[in-house]
Each structure stands twice: as C-alpha cells, then as structure tokens.
C-alpha positions, 0 to 999 in steps of 0.5 A: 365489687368491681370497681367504677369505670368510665369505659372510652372506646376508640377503635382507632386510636393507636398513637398521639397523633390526630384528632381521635387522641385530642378527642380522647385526650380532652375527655380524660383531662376534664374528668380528673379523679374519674377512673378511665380505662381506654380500649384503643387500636393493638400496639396503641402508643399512647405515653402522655395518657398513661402518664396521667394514670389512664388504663390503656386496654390494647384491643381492636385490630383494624380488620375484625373491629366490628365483631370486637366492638360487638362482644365489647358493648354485649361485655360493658352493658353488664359491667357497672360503668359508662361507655363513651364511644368518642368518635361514633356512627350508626353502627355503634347504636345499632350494635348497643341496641342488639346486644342489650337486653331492653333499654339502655339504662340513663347516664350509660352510653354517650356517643359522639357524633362527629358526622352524620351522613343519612339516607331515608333509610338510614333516617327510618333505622335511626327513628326506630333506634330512639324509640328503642333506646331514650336514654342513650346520649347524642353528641354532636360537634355542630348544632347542626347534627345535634339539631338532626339527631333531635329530629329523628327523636333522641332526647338527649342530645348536646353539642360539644367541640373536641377541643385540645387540652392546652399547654400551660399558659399556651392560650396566654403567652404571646407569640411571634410568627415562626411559620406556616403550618399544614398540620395532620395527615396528608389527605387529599380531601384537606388540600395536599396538592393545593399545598404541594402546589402552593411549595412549588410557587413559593420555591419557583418565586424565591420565596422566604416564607418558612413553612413546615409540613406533617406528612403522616398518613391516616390512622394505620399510616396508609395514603391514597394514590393522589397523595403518594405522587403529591409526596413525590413532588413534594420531596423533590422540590427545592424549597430551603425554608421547608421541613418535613415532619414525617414521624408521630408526634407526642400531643405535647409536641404536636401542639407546640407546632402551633406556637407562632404558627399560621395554620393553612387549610385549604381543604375540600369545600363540599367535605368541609361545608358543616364537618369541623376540622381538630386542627382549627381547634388546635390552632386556636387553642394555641393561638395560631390564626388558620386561612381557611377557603370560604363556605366551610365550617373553619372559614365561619369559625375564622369569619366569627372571630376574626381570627385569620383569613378566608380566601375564595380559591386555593390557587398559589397566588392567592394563598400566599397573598393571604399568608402576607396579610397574616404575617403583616399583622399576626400579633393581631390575628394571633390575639384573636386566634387565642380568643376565639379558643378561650371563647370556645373553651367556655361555651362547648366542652366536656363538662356535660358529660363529666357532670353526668357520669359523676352524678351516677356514679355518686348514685344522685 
C-alpha cells in the first residue's frame, strides 16, 4: 500500500532563496512527523529541507510547467494524499477541476493564494469553479483575498502569513544595529532605483551608513532592462560602507542578514497597496524594523506595531532621514519589530492546514 503524502507543489522553487522557499520552508517545519514530498523547479537546490528528511521531486522546467502541472494534479488526485499548491492562481483550480472526475474530495487540495487579480470574467470562471469543487481549501495571505474568495462562494477559505521559520532564539536575543538591509531580488516594482539612488546620496554626502544589498534576479536569476542599468550604476558607485551579496543564499544565511538589520522597502505604492511583502515578514521574525512608504500593506503592518517607520516619499533625503530616526532609537524599534512577529506568529500560521491534513490522514 502506497504510503501517505502531503504532496506541495512549487513549480518555481529552485533554490533557498525568496519567498516560495520560506512559503514552503514553514509549511514543512509545522508539520513535523508528516511525510512531505516536494516537486519543485529541475535542478532545484534545496540542501536545509533535505536536511530535515523532505523528499525533494526535480520536476518542472520553466517552459512546459502548465502541461506538467496538468499530468501531475490528473496523477496526485488518484494517489492517497493532500496536495498543497503554495503559491496558487486560478490556473491551478482550473487545471484541478478538469482533470478530476467530479468533486474533489474534503481535506485534498489547499491552495494558497497570495494575489488575486480578477475581471467579471475571471470572477464569473471562479463562481463556476466553487460550485463545481466545495471542498477544496482557499488560503489567502490577507483578509482581503480570503474575504473575495468567500464572496465568489468557496466555503472553506482561511488567511494565513507565509512566515519564516526563525532561528533558535532569533525572535529572543536582542540586537544591536549592523545595517541597512535591501533583502530579495532586485526588482523595479520593490524600489531598485529609489535604493540606487538612495547610494548614490549617501556616497556624494559622505555618508557612514553601513548598507548591504541582495542583487539576485527573480527565480530563474533573470532581471528587467531598468534593473540592469540600475546594477550598473550600482556597481560603479564609490560608496566604501556597502556590500553586495550577488550570490544565493541557504534560508539559514538569508535570514541572518536580518540580525541587527533596518530592513528598507520602498517599494511600489500601487503594487503594494493590499500585496504583503515575505521580507516584512522576515524582518520581523528576526527582529529588524522595515521603513516602509505609506498606503501599503508593510506600512499598515509597521504603523500597527510600531515597529519601524513609514515615509510619504522615496526620495534620498528622506530615506535617510527615516533610517537616522531608526538607528537614534533601534533597540526600541527593534523590540518592537520582534513583537510584532511573535504577535503574528500566533494569530496566522500553518496550523489550520497541518490540523486538517492530520486529522485525514488519522481518517477522523
């Protein structure tokens, strides 16, 4: 008899670096004694979760994931076992429904939603999909997508926070400042060339502010053209208190950036006004407080908690102005950067999930 599996899908998971691998990361480490098995991006490198005993399954290759997604979910809906799809859209229901043969049974497929884009048309598509498949399990990372999905007639819908899994006693040990941190790939819609101009400010003013950048790309390490010229001028600059970390890091090293860190995000207003941010997560985990601009979910998240400062603009002077306020008082801030994770860790996690999946699998 084929054994029992929680099956996560992540078809873009290919290292430990970024948000899929925290995603992913987290769900694993709260369901200790379950049987994960992993099918991620091909020549995935993903040392820590195998580590921990997760069978890691090399799978997707970028260009034909849609037509491998589809003979996977047709193969894992006659298989015993969940299927979590940790970062899901529309597509993935879609793909479920046409390849099960009626509805999907209770405590079977979760999928996490961690946007939710929608036309009438898409809305309409989505309608017909819940009344085709109740029992599947909508996740949401903000109230405001569990709440739409509720709408549209899904039953079963939760929100939870991809929150990283913290080192021992980082949420406990206090910390002095170390630096400013830009975590993540280099994007422009996360305010590269607000932070390549913030450099340049800082390197033309004399400045001593110790500052250490990720410049990784996105998933498949790829950059868009404004990013390119911003790395550019990023690289030319004379600035002898910053360090680049260009290459990938293990989770365990990614998130010991964040001891003694003032995490900056000066990222895209609009994009960011009801998107959360992995990285305002992993700060707080960490206890580093974030500088955030206003009217975006990580300024609401640092506005509840106290924990760092909000700014009504991205212009150098003003982000270093906010960075001074932190560093004048960052044992304060950062005890409160370290709250507002154990405040967080306690209300949104995986443990809905993890209850569910052991309760079928304990045939209860």
């Amino acid at each position: 008899m084929q054994a029992h599996v929680v099956n996560v899908v992540e078809p873009t998971l290919v290292s430990e670096a970024g948000h899929c691998s925290t995603v992913v990361h987290g769900l694993c480490s709260a369901g200790k004694g379950l049987s994960f098995r992993v099918w991620a991006g091909a020549g995935a490198k993903l040392p820590t979760l195998e580590r921990v005993g997760v069978d890691i399954r090399r799978y997707f290759f970028r260009r034909l994931r849609k037509l491998q997604a589809f003979l996977l979910y047709r193969r894992l809906l006659r298989e015993p076992g969940q299927i979590v799809v940790s970062t899901a859209g529309r597509f993935d229901l879609t793909v479920l429904d046409w390849v099960a043969s009626g509805p999907i049974p209770e405590s079977k497929v979760f999928l996490y939603f961690h946007r939710l884009r929608l036309t009438p048309a898409k809305e309409a598509a989505l309608r017909r999909l819940a009344a085709r498949q109740p029992h599947v399990v909508m996740l949401g990372t903000t109230d405001t997508i569990e709440r739409k999905l509720h709408e549209l007639g899904f039953a079963r819908t939760a929100t939870m926070l991809p929150l990283p899994v913290p080192a021992d006693s980082a949420t406990e040990q206090a910390q002095p400042f170390r630096h400013v941190l830009v975590a993540g790939a280099s994007r422009r819609d996360k305010g590269f060339r607000q932070i390549v101009d913030f450099l340049e400010h800082l390197a033309q003013s004399g400045a001593s502010i110790p500052v250490t950048i990720q410049v990784s790309g996105d998933h498949y390490n790829r950059y868009d053209e404004h990013t390119l010229q911003d790395l550019k001028r990023l690289r030319a600059l004379n600035y002898g208190h910053l360090t680049l970390v260009p290459e990938t890091l293990r989770s365990d090293e990614y998130l010991a950036l964040f001891q003694g860190a003032i995490c900056l995000q000066p990222y895209d207003r609009h994009e960011y006004a009801d998107k959360i941010s992995g990285i305002t997560l992993d700060a707080f985990t960490s206890g580093a407080p974030v500088i955030a601009i206003s009217d975006t979910w990580m300024a609401r998240m640092v506005e509840r908690f106290g924990a760092g400062v909000t700014v009504t603009d991205t212009t150098p002077r003003l982000l270093e102005q906010a960075v001074s306020k932190v560093i004048a008082a960052y044992d304060r801030y950062h005890e409160r950067a370290r709250a507002a994770g154990v405040a967080l860790r306690e209300q949104q996690t995986w443990k809905p999930v993890v209850e569910a999946i052991r309760r079928s699998v304990d045939g209860k």
